[in-house]
C-alpha positions as CSV (number, residue, x, y, z in Angstrom):
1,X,160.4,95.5,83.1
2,X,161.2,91.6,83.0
3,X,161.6,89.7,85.7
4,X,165.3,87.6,85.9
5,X,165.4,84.2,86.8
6,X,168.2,81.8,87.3
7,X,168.3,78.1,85.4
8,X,171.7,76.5,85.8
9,X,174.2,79.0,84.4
10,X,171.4,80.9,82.0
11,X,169.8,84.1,83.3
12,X,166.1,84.3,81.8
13,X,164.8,87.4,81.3
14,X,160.5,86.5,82.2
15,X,157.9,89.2,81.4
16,X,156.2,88.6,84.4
17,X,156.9,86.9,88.0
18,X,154.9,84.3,87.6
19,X,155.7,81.0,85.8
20,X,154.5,77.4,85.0
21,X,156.8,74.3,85.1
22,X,155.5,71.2,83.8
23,X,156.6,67.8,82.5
24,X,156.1,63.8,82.3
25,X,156.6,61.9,85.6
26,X,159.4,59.5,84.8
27,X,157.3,56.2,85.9
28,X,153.7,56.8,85.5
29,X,154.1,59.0,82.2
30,X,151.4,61.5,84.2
31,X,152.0,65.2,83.0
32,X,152.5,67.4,86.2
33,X,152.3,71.5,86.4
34,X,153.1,73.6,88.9
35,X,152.2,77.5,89.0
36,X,154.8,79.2,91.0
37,X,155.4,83.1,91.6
38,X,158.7,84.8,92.2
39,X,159.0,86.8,95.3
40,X,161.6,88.7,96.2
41,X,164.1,86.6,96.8
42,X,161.9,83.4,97.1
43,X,159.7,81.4,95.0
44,X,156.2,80.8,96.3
45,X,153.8,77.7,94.6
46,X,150.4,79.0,94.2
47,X,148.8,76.0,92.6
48,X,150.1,72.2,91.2
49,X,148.0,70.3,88.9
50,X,148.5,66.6,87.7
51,X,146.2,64.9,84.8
52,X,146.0,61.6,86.8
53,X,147.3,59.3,90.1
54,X,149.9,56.8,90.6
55,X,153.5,56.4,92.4
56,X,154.2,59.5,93.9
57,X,151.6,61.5,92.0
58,X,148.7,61.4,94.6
59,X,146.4,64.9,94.3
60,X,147.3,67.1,97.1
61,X,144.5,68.1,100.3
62,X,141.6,69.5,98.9
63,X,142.0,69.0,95.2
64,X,139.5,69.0,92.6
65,X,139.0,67.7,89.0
66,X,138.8,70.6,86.5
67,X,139.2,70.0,82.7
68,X,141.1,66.5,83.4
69,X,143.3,67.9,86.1
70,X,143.8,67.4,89.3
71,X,144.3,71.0,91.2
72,X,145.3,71.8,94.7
73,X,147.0,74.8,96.4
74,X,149.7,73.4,98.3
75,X,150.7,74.9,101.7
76,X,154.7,75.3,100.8
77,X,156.5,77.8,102.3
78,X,158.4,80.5,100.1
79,X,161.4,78.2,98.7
80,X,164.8,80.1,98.1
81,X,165.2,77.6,94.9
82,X,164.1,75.1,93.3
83,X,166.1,71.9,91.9
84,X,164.8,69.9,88.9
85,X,166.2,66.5,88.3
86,X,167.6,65.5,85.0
87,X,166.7,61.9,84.6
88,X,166.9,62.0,80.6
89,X,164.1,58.8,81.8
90,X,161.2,61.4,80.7
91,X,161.4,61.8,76.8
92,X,162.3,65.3,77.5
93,X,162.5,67.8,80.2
94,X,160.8,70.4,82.1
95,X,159.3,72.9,80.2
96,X,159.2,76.8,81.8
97,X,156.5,79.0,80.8
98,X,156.1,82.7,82.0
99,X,153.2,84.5,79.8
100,X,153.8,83.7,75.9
101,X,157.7,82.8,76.5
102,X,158.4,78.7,77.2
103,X,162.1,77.6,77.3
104,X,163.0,73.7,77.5
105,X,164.9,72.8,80.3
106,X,167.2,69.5,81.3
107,X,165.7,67.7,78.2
108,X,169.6,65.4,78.2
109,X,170.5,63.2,81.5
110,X,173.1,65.4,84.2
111,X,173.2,67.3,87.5
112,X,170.1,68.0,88.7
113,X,169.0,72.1,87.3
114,X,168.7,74.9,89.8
115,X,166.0,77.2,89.7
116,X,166.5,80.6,92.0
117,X,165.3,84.8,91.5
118,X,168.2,86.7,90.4
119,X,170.4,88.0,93.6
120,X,169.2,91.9,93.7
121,X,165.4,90.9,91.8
């Protein structure tokens, strides 16, 4: 059973309801990753990890330094989507992971990318 996800206009089909996002902050050039979990008709983040500080990139309340990241679980509520700007300022875009299956995401400049679980799971 796969898990559906919409990205803009695309339905993704994810073997499992959890999924990473990451890319490059647009100023610092910091990588950033967030672990995030589909639920129902939300999306929870369980954990957010960032390799280093700077403009907008502080480590969230309680994090700690493991392998080169920073780690934290932050305390956001279930979100019924998620937006992802689409700067083109990166050198690419966000990349979505959910077990072995990545797909690129708002890698070219444009309307900022909505992230939401399937109406119906």
């Amino acid at each position: 059973m796969s898990i559906c996800l919409l990205a803009g206009a695309v339905m993704l089909a994810l073997p499992e309801p959890s999924f990473t996002l990451e890319w490059t902050h647009s100023v610092e050039r910091i990588r950033w990753r967030e672990e995030w979990r589909i639920e129902g008709d939300a999306l929870r983040l369980e954990r957010a990890m960032v390799k280093g500080s700077g403009a907008g990139m502080e480590p969230g309340d309680g994090a700690v330094l493991s392998e080169g990241w920073w780690v934290w679980a932050p305390g956001l509520a279930p979100q019924p989507e998620l937006f992802l700007a689409a700067s083109g300022a990166t050198g690419g875009g966000w990349t979505l992971c959910s077990g072995q299956d990545c797909h690129d995401l708002g890698s070219a400049p444009g309307a900022a990318l909505r992230l939401a679980p399937c109406p119906g799971g």
